[in-house]
C-alpha positions in Angstrom: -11.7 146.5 -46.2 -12.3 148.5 -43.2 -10.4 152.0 -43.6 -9.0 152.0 -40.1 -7.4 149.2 -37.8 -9.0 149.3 -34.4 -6.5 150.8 -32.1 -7.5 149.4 -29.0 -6.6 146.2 -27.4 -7.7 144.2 -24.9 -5.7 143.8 -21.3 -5.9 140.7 -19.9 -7.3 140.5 -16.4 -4.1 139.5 -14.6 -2.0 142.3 -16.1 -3.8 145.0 -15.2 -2.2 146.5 -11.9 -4.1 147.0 -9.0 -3.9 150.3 -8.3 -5.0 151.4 -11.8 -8.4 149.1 -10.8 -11.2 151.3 -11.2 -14.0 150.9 -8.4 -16.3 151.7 -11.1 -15.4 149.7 -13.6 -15.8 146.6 -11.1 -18.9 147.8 -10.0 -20.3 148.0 -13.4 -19.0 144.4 -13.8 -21.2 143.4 -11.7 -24.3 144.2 -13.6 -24.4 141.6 -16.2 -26.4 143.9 -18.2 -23.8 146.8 -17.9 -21.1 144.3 -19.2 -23.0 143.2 -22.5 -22.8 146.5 -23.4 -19.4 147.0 -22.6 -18.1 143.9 -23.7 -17.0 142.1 -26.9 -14.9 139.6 -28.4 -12.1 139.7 -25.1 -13.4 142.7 -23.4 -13.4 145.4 -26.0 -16.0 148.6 -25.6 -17.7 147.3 -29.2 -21.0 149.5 -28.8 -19.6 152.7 -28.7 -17.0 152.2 -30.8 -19.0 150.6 -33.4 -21.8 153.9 -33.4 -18.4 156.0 -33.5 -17.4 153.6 -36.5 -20.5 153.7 -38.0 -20.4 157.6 -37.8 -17.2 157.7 -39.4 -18.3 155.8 -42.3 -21.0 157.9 -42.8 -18.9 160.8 -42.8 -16.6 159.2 -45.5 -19.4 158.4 -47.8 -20.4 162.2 -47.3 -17.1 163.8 -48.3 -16.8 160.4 -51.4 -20.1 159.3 -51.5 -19.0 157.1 -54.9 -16.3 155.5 -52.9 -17.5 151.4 -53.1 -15.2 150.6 -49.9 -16.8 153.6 -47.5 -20.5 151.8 -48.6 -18.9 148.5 -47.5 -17.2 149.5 -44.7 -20.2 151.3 -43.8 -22.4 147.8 -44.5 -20.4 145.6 -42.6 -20.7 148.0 -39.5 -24.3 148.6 -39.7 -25.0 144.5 -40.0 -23.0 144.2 -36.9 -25.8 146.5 -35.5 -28.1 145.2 -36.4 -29.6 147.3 -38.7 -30.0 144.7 -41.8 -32.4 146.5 -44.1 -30.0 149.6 -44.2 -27.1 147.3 -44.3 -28.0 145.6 -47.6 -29.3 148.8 -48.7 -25.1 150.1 -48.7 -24.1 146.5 -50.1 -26.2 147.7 -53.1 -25.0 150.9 -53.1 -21.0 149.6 -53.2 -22.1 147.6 -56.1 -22.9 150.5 -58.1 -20.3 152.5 -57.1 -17.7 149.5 -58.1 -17.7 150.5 -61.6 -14.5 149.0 -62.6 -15.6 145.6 -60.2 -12.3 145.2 -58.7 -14.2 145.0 -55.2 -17.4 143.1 -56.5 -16.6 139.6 -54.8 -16.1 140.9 -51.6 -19.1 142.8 -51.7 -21.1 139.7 -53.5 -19.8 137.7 -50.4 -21.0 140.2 -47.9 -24.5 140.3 -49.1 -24.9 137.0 -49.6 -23.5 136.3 -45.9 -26.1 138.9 -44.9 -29.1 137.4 -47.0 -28.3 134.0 -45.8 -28.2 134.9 -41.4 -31.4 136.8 -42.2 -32.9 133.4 -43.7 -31.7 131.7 -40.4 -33.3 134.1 -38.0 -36.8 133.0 -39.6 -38.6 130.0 -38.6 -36.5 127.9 -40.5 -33.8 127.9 -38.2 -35.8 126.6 -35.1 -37.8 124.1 -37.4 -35.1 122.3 -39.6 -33.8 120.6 -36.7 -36.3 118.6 -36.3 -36.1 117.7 -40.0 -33.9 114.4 -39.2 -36.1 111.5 -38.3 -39.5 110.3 -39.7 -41.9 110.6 -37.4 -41.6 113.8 -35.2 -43.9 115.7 -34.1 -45.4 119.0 -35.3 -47.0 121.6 -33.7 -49.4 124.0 -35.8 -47.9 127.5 -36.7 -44.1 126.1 -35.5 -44.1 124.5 -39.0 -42.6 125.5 -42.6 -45.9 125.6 -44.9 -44.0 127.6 -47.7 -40.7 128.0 -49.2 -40.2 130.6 -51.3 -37.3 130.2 -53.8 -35.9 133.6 -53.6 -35.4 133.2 -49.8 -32.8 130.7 -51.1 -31.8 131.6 -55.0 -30.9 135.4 -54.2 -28.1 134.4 -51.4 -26.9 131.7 -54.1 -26.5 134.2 -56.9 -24.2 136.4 -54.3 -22.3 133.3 -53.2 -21.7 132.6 -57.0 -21.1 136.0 -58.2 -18.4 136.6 -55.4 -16.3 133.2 -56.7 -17.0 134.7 -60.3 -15.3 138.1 -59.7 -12.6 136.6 -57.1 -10.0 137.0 -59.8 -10.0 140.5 -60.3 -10.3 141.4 -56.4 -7.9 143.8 -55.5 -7.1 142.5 -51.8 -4.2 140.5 -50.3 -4.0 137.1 -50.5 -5.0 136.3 -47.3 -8.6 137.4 -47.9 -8.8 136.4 -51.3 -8.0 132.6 -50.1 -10.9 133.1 -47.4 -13.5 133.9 -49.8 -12.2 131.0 -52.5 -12.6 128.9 -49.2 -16.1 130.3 -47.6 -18.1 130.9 -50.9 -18.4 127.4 -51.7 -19.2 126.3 -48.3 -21.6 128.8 -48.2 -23.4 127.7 -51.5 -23.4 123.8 -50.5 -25.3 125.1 -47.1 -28.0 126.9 -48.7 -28.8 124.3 -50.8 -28.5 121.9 -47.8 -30.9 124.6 -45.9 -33.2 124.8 -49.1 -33.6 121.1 -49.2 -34.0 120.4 -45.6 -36.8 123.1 -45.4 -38.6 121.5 -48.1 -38.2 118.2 -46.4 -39.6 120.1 -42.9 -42.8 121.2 -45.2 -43.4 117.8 -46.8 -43.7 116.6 -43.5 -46.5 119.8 -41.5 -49.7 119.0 -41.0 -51.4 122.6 -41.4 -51.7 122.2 -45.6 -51.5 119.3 -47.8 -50.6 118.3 -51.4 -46.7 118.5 -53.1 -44.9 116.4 -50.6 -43.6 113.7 -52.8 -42.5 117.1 -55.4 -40.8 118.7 -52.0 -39.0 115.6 -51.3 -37.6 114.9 -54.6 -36.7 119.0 -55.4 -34.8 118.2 -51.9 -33.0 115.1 -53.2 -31.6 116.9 -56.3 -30.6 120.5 -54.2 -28.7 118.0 -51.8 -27.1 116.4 -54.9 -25.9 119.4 -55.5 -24.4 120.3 -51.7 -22.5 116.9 -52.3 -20.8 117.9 -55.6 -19.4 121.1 -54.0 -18.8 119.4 -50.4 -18.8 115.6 -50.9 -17.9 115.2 -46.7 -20.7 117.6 -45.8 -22.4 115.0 -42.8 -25.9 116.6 -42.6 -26.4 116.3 -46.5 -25.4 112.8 -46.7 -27.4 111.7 -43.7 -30.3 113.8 -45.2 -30.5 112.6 -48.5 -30.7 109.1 -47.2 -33.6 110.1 -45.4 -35.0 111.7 -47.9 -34.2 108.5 -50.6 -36.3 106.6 -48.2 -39.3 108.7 -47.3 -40.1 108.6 -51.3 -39.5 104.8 -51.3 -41.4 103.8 -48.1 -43.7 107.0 -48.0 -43.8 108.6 -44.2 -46.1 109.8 -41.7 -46.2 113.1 -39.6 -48.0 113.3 -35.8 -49.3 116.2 -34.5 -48.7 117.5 -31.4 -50.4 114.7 -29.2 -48.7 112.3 -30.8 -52.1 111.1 -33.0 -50.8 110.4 -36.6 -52.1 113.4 -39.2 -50.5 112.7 -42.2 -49.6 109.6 -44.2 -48.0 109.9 -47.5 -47.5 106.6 -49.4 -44.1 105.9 -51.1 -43.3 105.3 -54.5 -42.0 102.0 -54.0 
């Protein structure tokens, strides 16, 4: 939905002649630091063309600030920044503005995608692998002691609302497929992510009580990652786990390997 194709293409490295070499382009390649800056996705300038981009966008929304696509457009780029809270800030904005909702799935999607990566920044994403296997340690204050539903239910509702509007989006096909595609992945993660994190807190040793309650919540969000992805790997392997922590009960060590926690089974 961007307004504009980017113009510029990359040049591979081999194509370029070597008389239009600049000396000070391959001295700035030399400073790694230089290069991130310059660099992106095959060698494009990104960072100053995205604050241009962003700049333009801004400049749309002033001259049609009711315009839904400018506030997307305008989303996307600042996300790409960096600048989240502003970012979902102009996802809610192209939601009002899309009176008619021809443009609400692709804006749904976009949030939700945007919700979601901010959930996976957080402790969670360090934590949860560590969430396969019984007995592994934990270290205070590197463990999940809460999880809050609307980290998880708010990214669902976008994921759901964008397949429930995906009829009426006014896009070619080619993105209307990838959303009928991603949106459903999407959902069966977060509930895998959502199960596995309550699985992860069942198992800290900083606060006690609810684990056997985690660990069955877990089995019936994972139940539901299965009905939307049946192959998804991490889900199958995890609710096994999860099947048998509640039958055999588990232990958790802390981090000198001296056992902390032992929850009996259910039988």
């Amino acid at each position: 939905m961007s307004s504009e194709d980017q113009e510029e293409k990359s040049i591979p490295d081999d194509q370029v002649p070597e008389e239009a070499t600049d000396p000070n382009l391959q001295a700035s390649e030399e400073d790694e630091d230089a290069l991130d800056r310059l660099e992106k996705e095959g060698g494009e300038l990104a960072e100053f063309d995205l604050e241009a981009q962003i700049e333009e966008f801004r400049a749309a929304i002033e001259e049609d600030p009711d315009n839904c696509i400018h506030h997307y457009n305008l989303a996307e780029a600042l996300e790409e920044a960096g600048e989240r809270e502003e970012a979902r800030a102009e996802y809610e904005r192209a939601l009002e503005c899309d009176i008619e909702q021809d443009f609400h799935a692709i804006i749904h999607f976009g949030m939700g995608n945007l919700i979601f990566h901010q959930l996976l920044s957080g402790i969670q994403s360090v934590v949860v692998k560590s969430s396969v296997g019984l007995h592994s340690a934990h270290k205070p204050g590197d463990s999940i002691v809460e999880v809050y539903e609307d980290d998880y239910t708010v990214p669902i509702h976008h994921f759901q609302k964008a397949i429930e509007h995906l009829p009426q989006l006014k896009a070619d096909d080619e993105l209307v497929d990838y959303i009928s595609k991603e949106a459903p992945v999407q959902l069966a993660n977060i509930y895998y992510k959502w199960a596995s994190d309550l699985i992860d807190k069942s198992r800290q040793i900083t606060k006690y009580g609810g684990e056997i309650q985690d660990v069955q919540k877990a089995v019936k969000l994972m139940k539901k990652t299965l009905e939307i992805d049946p192959n998804h790997s991490q889900a199958n392997l995890m609710s096994k786990y999860a099947k048998k922590m509640l039958a055999e009960g588990w232990k958790a060590f802390d981090e000198y390997g001296f056992e902390a926690k032992n929850i009996e089974g259910l039988g």
